[in-house]
N, C-alpha and C positions, 0 to 999 in steps of 0.2 A: 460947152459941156455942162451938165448940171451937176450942182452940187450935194454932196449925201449928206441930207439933215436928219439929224438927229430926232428932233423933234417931230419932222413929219413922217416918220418912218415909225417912231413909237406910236402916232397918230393912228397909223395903218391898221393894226394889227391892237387897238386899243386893250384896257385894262389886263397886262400881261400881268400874270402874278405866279409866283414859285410855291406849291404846295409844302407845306409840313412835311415830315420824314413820316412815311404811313407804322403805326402800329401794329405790331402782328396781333391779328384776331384771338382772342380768350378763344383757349378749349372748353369746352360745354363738360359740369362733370359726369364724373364716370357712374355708369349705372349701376343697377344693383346684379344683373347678371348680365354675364359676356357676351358680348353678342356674336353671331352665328358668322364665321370663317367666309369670306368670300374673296374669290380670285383675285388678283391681283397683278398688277402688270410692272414687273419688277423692273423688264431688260434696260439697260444705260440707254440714254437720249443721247446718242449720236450728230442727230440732223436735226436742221426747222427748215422746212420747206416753206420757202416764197414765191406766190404766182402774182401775175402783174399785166396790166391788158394797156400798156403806156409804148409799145412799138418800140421798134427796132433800136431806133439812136436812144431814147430816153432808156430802153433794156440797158443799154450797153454803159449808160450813166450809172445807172442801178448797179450792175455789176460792179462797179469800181468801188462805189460806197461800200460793198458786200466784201468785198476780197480783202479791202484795209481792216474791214470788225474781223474778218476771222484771220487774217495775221497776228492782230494783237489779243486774240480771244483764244485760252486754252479748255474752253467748256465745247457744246454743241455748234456746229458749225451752219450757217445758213447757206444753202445751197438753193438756188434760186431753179424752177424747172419753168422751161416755154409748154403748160397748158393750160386748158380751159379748167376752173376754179371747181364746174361741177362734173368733171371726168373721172373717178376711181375714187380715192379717201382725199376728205376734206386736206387740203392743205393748210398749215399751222397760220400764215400769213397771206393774204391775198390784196393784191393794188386793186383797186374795182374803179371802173370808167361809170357814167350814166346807164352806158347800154347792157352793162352786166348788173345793175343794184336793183333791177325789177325783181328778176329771177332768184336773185340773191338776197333779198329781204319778204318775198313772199313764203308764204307756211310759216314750218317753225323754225324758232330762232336757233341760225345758225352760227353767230357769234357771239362772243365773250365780251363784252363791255370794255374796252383798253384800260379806262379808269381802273377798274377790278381789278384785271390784269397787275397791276400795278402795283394798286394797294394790296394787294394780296405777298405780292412777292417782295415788298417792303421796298419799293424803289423808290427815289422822288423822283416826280414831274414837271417839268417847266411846261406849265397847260395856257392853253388860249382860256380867258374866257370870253368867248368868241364873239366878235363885232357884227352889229344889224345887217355889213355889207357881204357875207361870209355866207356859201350857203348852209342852211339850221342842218342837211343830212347826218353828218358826223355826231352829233346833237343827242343828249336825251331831252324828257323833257325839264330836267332838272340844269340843262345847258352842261352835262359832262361829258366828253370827248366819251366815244362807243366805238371811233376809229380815227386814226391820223389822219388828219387833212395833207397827204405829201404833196400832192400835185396842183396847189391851190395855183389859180391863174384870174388874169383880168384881162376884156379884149381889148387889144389896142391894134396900132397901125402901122403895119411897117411899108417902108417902100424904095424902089431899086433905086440909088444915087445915082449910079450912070445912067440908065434912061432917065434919069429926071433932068442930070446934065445936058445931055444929047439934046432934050426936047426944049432947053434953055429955060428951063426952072431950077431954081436956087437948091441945091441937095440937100444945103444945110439948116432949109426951113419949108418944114412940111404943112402944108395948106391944115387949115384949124376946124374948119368950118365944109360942112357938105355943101354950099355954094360957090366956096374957094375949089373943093377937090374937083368937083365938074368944071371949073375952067382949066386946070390939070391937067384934068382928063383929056377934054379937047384939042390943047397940046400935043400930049402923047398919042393921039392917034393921028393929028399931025404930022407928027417924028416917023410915022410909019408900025408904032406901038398896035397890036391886035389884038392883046388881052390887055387893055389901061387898068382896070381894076377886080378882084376877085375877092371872096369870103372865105373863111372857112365856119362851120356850122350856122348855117343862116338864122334857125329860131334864136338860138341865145344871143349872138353878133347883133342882129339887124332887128330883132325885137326885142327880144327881154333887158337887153342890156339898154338899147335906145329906149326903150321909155325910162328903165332907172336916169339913167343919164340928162332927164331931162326933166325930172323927176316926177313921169305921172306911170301909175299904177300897171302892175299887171296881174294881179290875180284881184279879185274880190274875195271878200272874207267874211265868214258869218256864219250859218246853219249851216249853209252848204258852199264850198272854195270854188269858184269857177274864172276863166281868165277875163282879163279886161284889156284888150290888147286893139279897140276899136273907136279910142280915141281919132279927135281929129290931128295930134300927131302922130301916131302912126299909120293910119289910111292916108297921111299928105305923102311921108316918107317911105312908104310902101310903093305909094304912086309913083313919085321920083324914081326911087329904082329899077321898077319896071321901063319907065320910058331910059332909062339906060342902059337896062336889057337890050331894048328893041332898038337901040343904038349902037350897041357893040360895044357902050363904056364898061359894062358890066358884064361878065362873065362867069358862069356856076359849075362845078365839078362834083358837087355830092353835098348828103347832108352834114358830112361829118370834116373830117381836116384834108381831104384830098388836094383841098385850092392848097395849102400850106406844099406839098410837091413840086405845082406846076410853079407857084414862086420861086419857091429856089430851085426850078431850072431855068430863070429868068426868063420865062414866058408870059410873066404878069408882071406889071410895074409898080401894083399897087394890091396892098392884101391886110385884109383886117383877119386876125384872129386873134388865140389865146397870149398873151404877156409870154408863157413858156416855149414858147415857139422859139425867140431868140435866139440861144445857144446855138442847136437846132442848124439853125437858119445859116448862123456866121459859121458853122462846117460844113455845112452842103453847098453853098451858093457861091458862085463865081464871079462875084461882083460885090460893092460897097453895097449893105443892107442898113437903112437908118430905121429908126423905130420913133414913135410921136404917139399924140394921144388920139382917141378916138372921136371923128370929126363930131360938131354939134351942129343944132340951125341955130344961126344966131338971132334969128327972126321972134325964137321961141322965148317966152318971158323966164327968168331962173335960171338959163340954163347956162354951163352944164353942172349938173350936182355931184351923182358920184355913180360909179360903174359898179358892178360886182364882183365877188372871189367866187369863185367855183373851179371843182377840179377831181381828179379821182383819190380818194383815200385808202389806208391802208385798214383793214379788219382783221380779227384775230378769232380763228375758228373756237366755236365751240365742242367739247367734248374731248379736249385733252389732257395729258399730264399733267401737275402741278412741276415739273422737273420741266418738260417743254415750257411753260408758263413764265419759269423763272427767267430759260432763256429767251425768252421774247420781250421779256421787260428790259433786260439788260440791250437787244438791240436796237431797243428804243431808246433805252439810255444813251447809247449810241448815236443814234439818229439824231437826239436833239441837242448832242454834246457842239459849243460853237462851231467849232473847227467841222467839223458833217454837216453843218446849217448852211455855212459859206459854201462848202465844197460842193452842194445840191443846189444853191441857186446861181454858184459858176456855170454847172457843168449840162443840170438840167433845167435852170431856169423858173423854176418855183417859186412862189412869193417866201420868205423864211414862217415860222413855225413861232417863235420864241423870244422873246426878248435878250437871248445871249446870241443868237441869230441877227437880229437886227444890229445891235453894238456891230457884233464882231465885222460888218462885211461894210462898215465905213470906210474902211482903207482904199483912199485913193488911187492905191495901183490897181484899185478892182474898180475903178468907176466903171470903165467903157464895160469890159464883162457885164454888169449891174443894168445897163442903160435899161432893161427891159424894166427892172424891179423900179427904178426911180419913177420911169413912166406910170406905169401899173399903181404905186402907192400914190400919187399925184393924184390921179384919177379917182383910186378911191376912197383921198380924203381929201377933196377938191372943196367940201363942204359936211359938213355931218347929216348924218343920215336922219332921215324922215320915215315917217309911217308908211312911206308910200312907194318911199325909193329903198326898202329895207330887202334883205334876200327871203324869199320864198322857195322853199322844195318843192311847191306842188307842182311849178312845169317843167322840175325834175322825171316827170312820172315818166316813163317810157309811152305812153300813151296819148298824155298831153301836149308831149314833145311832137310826135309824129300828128297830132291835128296841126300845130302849129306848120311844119313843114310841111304837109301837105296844100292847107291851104296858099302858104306861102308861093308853092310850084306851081298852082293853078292861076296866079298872078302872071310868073314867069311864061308862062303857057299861054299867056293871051285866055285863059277859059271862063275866066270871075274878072272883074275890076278888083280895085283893093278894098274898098268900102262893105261888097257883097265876103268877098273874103276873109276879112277879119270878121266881120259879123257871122257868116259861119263859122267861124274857129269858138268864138265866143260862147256862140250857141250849142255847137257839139260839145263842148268842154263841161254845159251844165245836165248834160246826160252822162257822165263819167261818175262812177262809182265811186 
């Protein structure tokens, strides 16, 4: 079992720092005549509504955070509702996935800056300021948190100990190397194994993260951003794939966490997705799940460097109270208080937020809980980040995501080689607005 360092965990989540107690903003003075009466919206703040698009088991994480604040909370209560973020009045709080920040950051701006948030209602913050490997969305350009990164993740690997048993591979040491996993593989389809290995979200997994990881490029940068994902390592490892596609080592379910299901109905033996997946995984699954890090070629020079963080954040609507305001500070107070840090990367699996976060969830009775976060920071400070291996939001875009995946399927599909594939992805990428 590995050990929780200190050191590589503040690694992770580098240059932690505790802001100043904010000052309340100077009144501007008073004019010379009074100004003209306008309504006002007096009624007590009752509620703060939280929406959240993190599914079922992570909801049900979410709720438990929620019920312990407003146990000990005699102000507004957070009451969490299952819907969509742009259905009836903005909700005070919203968890936003990839597939909701299109819609939700086009036109105008429909949130409040969290930093603001903050300083305004005179809270402190325990803030990231936030590492190369981290995606920049939450970000201004001034690098101030505009939303809580809650749901930060890195992809790793987990895979079923009993079939790995069965198939007479060691449970307790997971192949390293995508040359190791395909002799695995072979095994387990051996053993009689029909899903040996699966993904969940193929573009970030199997590309964006594999070139970080290996450290070459995926976006290009300059006048105009467009991807670079047509390397000759990812056109080799694209190809590999495919021919274990067309061998049944490999098996796909969607673009998003679907494959994360059919593992923990122990129908896959082997599944790369999000770090958060863990918890998750060890309540659903009827069998030993091990977790490891995310295979490399070892063939490749450098490698491996480091993976990325990404994951859905929380935002805080704009156009509300200063009384709601206040209370949304204080649940973030909350949120980032230790004791909430641990409880959210027990219970949902989260990389933590904070450096009172990281201390606190050292305790050895939580290692095994932790296995994913230990993997996960490994990963992503396996080496310090490079210009090249840094996070980028552009194939965040909902758009450049879906080139990515498209052409990915058309791989799967037998319709492109991987070379013609990526190179269209490339190319459509620098027609994108």
């Amino acid at each position: 079992m590995m050990k929780f360092s200190r050191s590589v965990l503040c690694a992770a989540i580098a240059g932690l720092c505790v802001t100043s107690a904010f000052a309340a903003p100077k009144k501007p003075a008073a004019k010379a005549e009074a100004p003209k009466a306008v309504a006002v919206d007096t009624s007590p703040v009752t509620e703060i509504e939280l929406v959240h698009s993190l599914g079922a088991d992570k909801g049900a994480q979410l709720q438990k955070l929620v019920d312990r604040y407003n146990a000990g909370n005699n102000g507004p209560k957070i009451v969490i509702h299952d819907r969509a973020w742009n259905t009836g009045t903005l909700p005070h709080m919203m968890i936003l996935g990839e597939r909701d920040l299109a819609g939700f950051l086009s036109g105008p701006q429909r949130y409040r800056p969290l930093f603001q948030v903050m300083k305004d209602a005179g809270v402190k913050m325990e803030t990231l300021r936030a590492p190369a490997m981290m995606t920049p969305t939450p970000l201004d350009a001034q690098k101030r948190l505009v939303a809580l990164p809650v749901g930060l993740s890195t992809p790793v690997m987990f895979y079923n100990k009993d079939a790995f048993k069965e198939a007479g591979l060691d449970p307790e040491n997971a192949p390293k190397t995508w040359q190791e996993l395909q002799g695995a593989l072979g095994k387990l389809v051996a053993a009689g194994q029909s899903c040996p290995y699966t993904t969940a979200q193929p573009a970030w997994v199997l590309v964006e993260n594999m070139s970080a990881w290996h450290n070459e490029p995926v976006v290009t940068e300059g006048k105009k951003t467009s991807l670079a994902i047509n390397g000759m390592l990812e056109v080799k490892h694209v190809a590999m794939l495919s021919s274990w596609y067309k061998a049944r080592y490999l098996q796909l379910f969607g673009r998003d966490d679907e494959a994360v299901d059919h593992f923990a109905k122990g129908e896959c033996a082997v599944l790369t997705a999000a770090s958060g997946a863990w918890p998750t995984l060890q309540r659903q699954a009827g069998f030993k799940v091990g977790v490891a890090t995310l295979p490399y070629h070892e063939d490749y020079y450098g490698a491996p460097q480091n993976t990325l963080a990404d994951g859905p954040a929380m935002w805080v609507a704009a156009g509300k109270k200063p009384a709601e305001y206040k209370a949304v500070a204080r649940f973030v107070d909350f949120w980032l208080s230790a004791e909430s840090q641990v409880e959210w990367q027990r219970n949902a699996g989260y990389l933590p937020l904070n450096r009172s976060g990281l201390l606190a969830s050292e305790s050895r009775l939580l290692a095994s809980d932790l296995a994913n976060i230990h993997v996960g920071v490994q990963q992503l400070t396996h080496k310090p980040v490079t210009a090249v291996s840094k996070a980028s939001a552009y194939p965040q875009r909902a758009v450049v995501r879906r080139i990515i995946e498209e052409e990915l399927e058309s791989v799967w599909e037998d319709r492109k080689p991987s070379k013609l594939a990526l190179d269209t992805a490339v190319a459509r990428s620098r027609t994108v607005d």
